[in-house]
C-alpha positions in Angstrom: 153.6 126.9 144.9 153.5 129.9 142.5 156.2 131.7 141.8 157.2 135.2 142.4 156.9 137.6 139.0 159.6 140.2 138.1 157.4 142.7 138.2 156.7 142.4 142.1 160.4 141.5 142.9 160.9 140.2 146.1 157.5 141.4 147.7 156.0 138.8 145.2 156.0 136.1 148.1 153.3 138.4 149.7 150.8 138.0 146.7 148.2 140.4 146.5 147.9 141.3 150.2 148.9 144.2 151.6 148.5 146.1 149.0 150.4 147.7 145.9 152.4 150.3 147.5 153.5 148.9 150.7 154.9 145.9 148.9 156.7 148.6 146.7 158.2 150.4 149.5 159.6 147.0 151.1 161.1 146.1 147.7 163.0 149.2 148.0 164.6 148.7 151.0 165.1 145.3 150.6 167.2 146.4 147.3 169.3 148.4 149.3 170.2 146.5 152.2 171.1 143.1 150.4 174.0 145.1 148.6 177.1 146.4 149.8 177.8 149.3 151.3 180.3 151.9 151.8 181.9 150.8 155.3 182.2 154.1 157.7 186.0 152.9 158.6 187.4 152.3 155.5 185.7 154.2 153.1 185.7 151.3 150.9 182.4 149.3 149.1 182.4 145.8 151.8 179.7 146.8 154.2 177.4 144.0 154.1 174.5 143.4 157.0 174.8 140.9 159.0 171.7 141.4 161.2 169.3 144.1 162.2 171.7 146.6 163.0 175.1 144.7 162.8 177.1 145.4 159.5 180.7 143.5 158.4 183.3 145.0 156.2 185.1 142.3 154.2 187.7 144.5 153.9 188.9 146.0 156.9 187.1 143.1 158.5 185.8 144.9 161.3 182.1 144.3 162.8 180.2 147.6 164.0 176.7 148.4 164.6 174.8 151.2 162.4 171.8 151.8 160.6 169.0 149.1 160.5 168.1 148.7 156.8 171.0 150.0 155.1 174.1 152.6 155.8 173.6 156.5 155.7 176.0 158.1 153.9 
């Protein structure tokens, strides 16, 4: 199985379908949701995404429901 390039990030397990700039879109918004966020109680970076929708703050620890991809500011 061929591995993903750097170039084409996480959207490299795609290949060449779908074409050049959907792929690119999808790697940016993958980027965003896989790191933490700013939680909306606390104010602090810990926001991390559980689920579509469901976000936890490690720490204030509290579980709440948002934004699907990532958290709007």
């Amino acid at each position: 199985m061929p591995t993903k390039s750097k170039k084409s990030k996480s959207a490299g397990r795609f290949g060449p379908r779908y074409g050049k700039r959907v792929r690119a879109k999808l790697v940016k918004v993958e980027e965003k949701q896989r790191v933490k966020q700013k939680c909306p109680l606390c104010k602090r970076l810990g926001a991390k995404r559980l689920s579509k929708g469901i976000w936890k703050c490690s720490k204030c620890n509290k579980k709440f429901a948002s934004g699907t991809f990532y958290l709007e500011d």
